[in-house]
N, C-alpha and C positions, 0 to 999 in steps of 0.2 A: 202448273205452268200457265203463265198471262200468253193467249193468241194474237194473235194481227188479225184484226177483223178482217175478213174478207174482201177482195178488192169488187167480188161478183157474185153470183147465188152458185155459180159452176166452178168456182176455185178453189180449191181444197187449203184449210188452212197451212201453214207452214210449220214445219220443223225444225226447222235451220237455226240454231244457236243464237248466232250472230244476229239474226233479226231480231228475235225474243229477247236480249239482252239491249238494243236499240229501242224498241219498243218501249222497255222496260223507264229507258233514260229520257223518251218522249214524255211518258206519261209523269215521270218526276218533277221535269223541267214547266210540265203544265202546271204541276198543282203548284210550282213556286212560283212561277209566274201570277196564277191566280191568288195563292198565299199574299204577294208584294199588292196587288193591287187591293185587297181586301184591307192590308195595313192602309196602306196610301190613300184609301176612300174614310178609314177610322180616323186618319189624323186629320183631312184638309176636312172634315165635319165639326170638330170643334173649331176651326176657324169662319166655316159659316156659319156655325149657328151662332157666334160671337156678332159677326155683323147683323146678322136679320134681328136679332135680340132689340140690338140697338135701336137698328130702323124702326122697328115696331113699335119704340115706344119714343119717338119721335116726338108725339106731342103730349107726353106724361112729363107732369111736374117733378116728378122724378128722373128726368132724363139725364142729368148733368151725376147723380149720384148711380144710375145704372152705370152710364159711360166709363167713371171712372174705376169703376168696377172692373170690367170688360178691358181696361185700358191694361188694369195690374195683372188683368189673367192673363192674356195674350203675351205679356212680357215671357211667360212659360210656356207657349203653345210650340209641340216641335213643328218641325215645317220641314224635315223631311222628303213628306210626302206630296208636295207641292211639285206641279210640273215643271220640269227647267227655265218653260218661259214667264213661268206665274215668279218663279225663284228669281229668275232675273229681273221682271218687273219691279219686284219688291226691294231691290239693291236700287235699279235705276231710279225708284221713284225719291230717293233719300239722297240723291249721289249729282254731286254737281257736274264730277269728271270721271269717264270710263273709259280706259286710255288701252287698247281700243275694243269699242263695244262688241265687235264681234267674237273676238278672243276669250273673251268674258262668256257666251252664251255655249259658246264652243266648249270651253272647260267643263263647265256646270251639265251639258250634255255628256261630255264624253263620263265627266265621272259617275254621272247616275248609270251610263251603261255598263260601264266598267268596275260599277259598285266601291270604286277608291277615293276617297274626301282628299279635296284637295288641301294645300298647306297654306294659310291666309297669316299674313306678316301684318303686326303691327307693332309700331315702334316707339318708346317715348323717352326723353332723355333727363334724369334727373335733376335739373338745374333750379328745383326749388323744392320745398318739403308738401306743396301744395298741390294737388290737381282740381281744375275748377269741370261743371259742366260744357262749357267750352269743349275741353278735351274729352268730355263724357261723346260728343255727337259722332264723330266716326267709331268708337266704340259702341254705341248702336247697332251701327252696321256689318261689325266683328261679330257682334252677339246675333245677328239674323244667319252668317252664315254659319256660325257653330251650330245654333238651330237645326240647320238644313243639314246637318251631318259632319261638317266638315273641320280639320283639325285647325287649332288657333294657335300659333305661338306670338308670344306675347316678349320683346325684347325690351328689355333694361336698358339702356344707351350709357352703362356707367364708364366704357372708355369715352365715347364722344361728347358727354355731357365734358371732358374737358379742354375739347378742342371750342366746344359749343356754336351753335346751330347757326349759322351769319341770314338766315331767312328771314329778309322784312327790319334789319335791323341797319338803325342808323349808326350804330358802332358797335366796339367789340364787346361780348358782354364777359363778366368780370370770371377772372382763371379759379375756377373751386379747386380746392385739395381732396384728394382721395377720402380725409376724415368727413367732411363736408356733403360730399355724393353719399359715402355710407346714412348719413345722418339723416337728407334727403330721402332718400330711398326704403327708409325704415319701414314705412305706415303703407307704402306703395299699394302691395298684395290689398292690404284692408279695404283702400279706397275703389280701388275698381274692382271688388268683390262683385255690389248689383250686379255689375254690366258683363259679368263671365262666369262659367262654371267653371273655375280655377281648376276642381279635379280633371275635365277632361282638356284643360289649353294646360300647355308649354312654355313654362315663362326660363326666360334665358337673361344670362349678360354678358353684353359682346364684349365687354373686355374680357372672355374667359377665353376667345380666337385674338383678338385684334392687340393685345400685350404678345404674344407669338405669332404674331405674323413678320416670316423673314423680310428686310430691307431692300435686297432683288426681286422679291416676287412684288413687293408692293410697285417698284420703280417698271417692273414687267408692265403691270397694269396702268399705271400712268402714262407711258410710252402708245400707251393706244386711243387715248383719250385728246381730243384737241381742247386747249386751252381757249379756243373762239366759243366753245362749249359753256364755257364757263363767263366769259368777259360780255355775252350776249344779257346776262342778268340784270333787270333792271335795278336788283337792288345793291351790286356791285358798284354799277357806274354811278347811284348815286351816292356812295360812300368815298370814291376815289373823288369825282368831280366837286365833294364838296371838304374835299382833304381832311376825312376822318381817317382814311387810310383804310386798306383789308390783309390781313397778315396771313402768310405760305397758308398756316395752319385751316384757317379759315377758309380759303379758297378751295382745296382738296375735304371738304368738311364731308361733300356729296358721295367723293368717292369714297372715301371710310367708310361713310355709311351703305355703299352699294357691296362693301364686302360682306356685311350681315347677310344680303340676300342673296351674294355666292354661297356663303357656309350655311345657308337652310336652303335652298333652292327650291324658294317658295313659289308657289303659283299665280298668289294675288296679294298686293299691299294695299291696307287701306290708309286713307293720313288723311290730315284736315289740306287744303286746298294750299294753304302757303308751304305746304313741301312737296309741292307740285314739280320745282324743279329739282328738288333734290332724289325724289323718284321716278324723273325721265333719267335721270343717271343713272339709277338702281339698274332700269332699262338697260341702257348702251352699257353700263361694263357687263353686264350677264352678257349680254351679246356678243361682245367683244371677247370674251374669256369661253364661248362657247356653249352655255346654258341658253333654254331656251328665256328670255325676256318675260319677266314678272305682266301681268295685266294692273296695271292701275285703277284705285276709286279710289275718288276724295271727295269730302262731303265740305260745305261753305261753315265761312268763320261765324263762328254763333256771336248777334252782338252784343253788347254789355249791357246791364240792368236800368243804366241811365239813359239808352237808346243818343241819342245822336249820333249815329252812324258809327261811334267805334268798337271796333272787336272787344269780346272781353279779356281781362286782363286784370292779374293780380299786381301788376305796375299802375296803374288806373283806378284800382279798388273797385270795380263797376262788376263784380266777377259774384258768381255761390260757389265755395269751395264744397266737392265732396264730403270733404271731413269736418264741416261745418255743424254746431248745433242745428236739433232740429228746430229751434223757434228761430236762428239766426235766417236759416234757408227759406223759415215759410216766408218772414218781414221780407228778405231780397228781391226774393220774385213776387209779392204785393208790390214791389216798388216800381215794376217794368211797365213802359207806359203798353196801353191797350194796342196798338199799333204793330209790337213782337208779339202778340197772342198766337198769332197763324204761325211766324216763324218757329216761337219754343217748341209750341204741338208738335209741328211735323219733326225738329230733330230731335227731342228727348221721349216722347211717346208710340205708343204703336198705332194712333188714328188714322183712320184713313182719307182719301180725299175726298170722300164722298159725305163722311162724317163731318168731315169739316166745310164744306161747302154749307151743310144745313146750318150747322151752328150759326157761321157769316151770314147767311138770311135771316137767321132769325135776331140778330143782333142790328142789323140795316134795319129790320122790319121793328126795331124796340121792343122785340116778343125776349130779348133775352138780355138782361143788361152786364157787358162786358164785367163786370168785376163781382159776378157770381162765376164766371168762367176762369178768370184768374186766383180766384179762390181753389177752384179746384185744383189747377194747374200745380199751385203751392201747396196742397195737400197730397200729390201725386208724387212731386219729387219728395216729400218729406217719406212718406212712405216707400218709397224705391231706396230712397239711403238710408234710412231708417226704419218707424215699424208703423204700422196703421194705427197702433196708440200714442206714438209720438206726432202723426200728424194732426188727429183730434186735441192733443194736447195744446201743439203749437199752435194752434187755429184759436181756441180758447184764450188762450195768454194773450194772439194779437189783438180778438176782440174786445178784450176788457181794456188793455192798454188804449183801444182809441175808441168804446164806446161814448155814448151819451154821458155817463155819469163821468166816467175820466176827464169830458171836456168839461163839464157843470164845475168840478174842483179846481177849473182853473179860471171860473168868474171873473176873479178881479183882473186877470187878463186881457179877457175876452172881450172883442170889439162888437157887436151882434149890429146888421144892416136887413132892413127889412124891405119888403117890394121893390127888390132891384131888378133892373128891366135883365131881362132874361138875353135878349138881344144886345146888350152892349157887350164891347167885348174887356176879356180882363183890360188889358192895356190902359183903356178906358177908364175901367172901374177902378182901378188903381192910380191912376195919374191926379182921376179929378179927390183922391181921399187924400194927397199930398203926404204918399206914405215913402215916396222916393223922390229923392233929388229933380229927376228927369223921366222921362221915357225910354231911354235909351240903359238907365240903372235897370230899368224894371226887363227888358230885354235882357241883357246881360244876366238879371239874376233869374230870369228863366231856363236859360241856356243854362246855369250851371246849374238846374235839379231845385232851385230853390222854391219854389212857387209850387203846390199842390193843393189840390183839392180831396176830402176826408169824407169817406160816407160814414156820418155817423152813427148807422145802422149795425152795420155790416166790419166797419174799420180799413174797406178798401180803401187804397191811394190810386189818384189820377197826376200825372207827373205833367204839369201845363209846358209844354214844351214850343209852343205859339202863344205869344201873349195875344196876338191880333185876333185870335176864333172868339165866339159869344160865348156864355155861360150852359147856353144853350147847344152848339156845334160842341162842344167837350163832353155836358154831363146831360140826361135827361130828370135827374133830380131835381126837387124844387125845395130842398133843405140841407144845408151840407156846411163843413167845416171848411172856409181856406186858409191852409197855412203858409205864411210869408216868411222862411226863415223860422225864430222863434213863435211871434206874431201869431197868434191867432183871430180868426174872424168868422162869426158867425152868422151866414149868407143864407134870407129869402127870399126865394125867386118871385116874381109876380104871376 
């Protein structure tokens, strides 16, 4: 028989059943307690010891090959056992919108007390055969909370993919056939393998509810919706105002989609920022129909490999598809000017901000030169989609493609300028060699990606996206390939 200590040195201990059996469920309830927190100190250790690792070797020439090391372990690291607000930090710090933040911290509280993972919606609509990293970045953030315990369903959009999405679009985009989504949809599972543990997430297709959903119940739920809801949208009004027109179909695109998040009655949806309005809808019909109100994150449009300012997009070609070869992936992101380095990091890796802070000084300080970083970068995603012998491979293939000896084969090409002033700037340097009509060709063909600079070391690209900066404001090199179009030129600095 387990006793009840003594409350006093003169109390006799007890006999009484009921205590002894209470007693019994104190002492249980301790050692689980003590059990949870002995896990929860096991797992948030391999997370710091990840970081200190790093720091430590901060100014080891080996730091950028630690890093990405530490970069692909952590993609595994559970987190669990991280405290709720460390849990929500790590969502906020990734998340442009958290609609509303405190609902969010509240959830993530209440289910660690309540030991039940919440249900986290994400949604994507089949409307092409392709997923680019683009749509990898709020997939990130699905992958932190699967992490943390919680369950992911993962929805197919194959009815809505053929109403299709009117978000951000200057017209209608074009009607698929059922054959078409199937066809789409095929490689789906494969492509956003890295970014989920498929055995433990839920992947659905809403047309398996939304092909039987009664006529009345739908027209139910419209009736509660005000249509000012909808006409507030900026990219409505500028579809009507510039008489592209927006059809029935389209305009109810939101609510369709908010009926996903009745029939899973999920707790959190994540999406990229441009379905922002279509997940305050999600919002208001759960509310309206009596559910409690999903919480929103949405993480920013990742931009395109050519950088000036547009989203990526396989309408564009500025995009690295998933299911890209791995040499195609590593050449794309070599192509992204130095400028997205901070952006990719933070949305397709798990650095943190203090890792990347150093980096940036050391890169201001010329202790680190950008396009050993973007090497990594492109060997990181090769290995997340692929395998760590496909990145070494890819990395090799691009070096040879644009080392020294590659340029030397194309001699009779090659223009070679020696002791050019470091300070002038391309614009400049190019105007006075009368390789363009004008000043204004040599802009324009900056702007469209044409104009690069080639380490001929290494095979990194610099994408000169200002003709007006000196040789020197772009590269710290003082031997390098520029390539103009086909044109090459072989540039020494003074």
């Amino acid at each position: 028989m387990i006793e009840k200590p003594p409350t006093n040195q003169n109390e006799e201990p007890s006999e009484n059943p009921s205590e002894v059996i209470n007693n019994i469920g104190s002492i249980n309830k301790n050692m689980e307690v003590k059990n949870n927190m002995e896990n929860s100190n096991n797992k948030n250790e391999a997370i710091i010891k990840s970081r200190a690792y790093v720091l430590e070797n901060i100014k080891s020439p080996e730091l950028l090959g630690i890093l990405e090391q530490e970069l692909i372990k952590r993609r595994g690291f559970d987190l669990s056992g991280l405290s709720t607000k460390e849990q929500f930090e790590l969502i906020k710090g990734r998340s442009l919108n958290i609609i509303p933040e405190n609902d969010l911290l509240e959830r993530l509280e209440k289910s660690k007390q309540e030991e039940k993972p919440l249900i986290i919606k994400f949604g994507i609509d089949p409307t092409g055969s392709e997923i680019h990293i683009g749509h990898a970045v709020p997939m990130v953030i699905v992958n932190r909370f699967q992490r943390m315990g919680h369950k992911v369903v993962f929805v197919i959009g194959d009815f809505t993919a053929k109403i299709g999405d009117p978000s951000g679009r200057s017209s209608k985009r074009p009607t698929l056939t059922d054959e078409k989504i199937a066809e789409n949809l095929s490689s789906y599972k494969e492509q956003i393998k890295p970014f989920f543990d498929l055995s433990k997430a839920e992947i659905l297709h809403n047309g398996d509810w939304l092909n039987n959903i009664k006529l009345p119940d739908f027209i139910k739920i419209l009736s509660k919706i005000n249509v000012s809801d909808s006409l507030q949208r900026e990219d409505f009004r500028s579809r009507l105002s510039s008489g592209q027109g927006l059809t029935q179909a389209e305009f109810i695109y939101s609510v369709v989609m908010a009926i996903d998040s009745l029939h899973i009655n999920n707790d959190i949806e994540v999406g990229g920022v441009d379905q922002l309005l279509n997940l305050q809808m999600c919002r208001k019909v759960m509310q309206v129909e009596g559910h409690k109100s999903e919480c929103i994150v949405t993480t920013d449009l990742l931009p395109g490999i050519t950088g000036g300012g547009q989203k990526m997009s396989k309408s564009l070609e500025n995009y690295v598809g998933l299911s890209h070869p791995a040499k195609e992936i590593y050449g794309r992101i070599m192509s992204i000017p130095d400028s997205l380095l901070e952006v990719y990091f933070k949305a397709v890796s798990e650095i943190d901000d203090e890792e990347w802070n150093i980096l940036d000084t050391m890169i201001k300080d010329h202790n680190l030169n950008p396009m050993m970083l973007k090497k990594m970068l492109a060997r990181y995603m090769v290995t997340v989609l692929h395998t760590k012998e496909a990145s070494k491979d890819a990395e090799q293939d691009f070096t040879l493609r644009f080392s020294k000896k590659s340029y030397a084969e194309l001699k009779d090409i090659i223009t070679s300028y020696e002791q050019v002033d470091a300070n002038l700037s391309v614009l400049d340097f190019l105007s006075s060699k009368e390789l363009f009509k004008s000043k204004a060709d040599i802009r324009r063909f900056a702007t469209g990606g044409g104009i690069k600079i080639v380490d001929v070391d290494s095979g990194a690209v610099i994408k000169i996206e200002n003709p007006l900066e000196s040789f020197s404001m772009i590269t710290n090199m003082k031997e390098f390939i520029l390539k103009i179009g086909k044109r090459v030129l072989s540039i020494k600095l003074k």
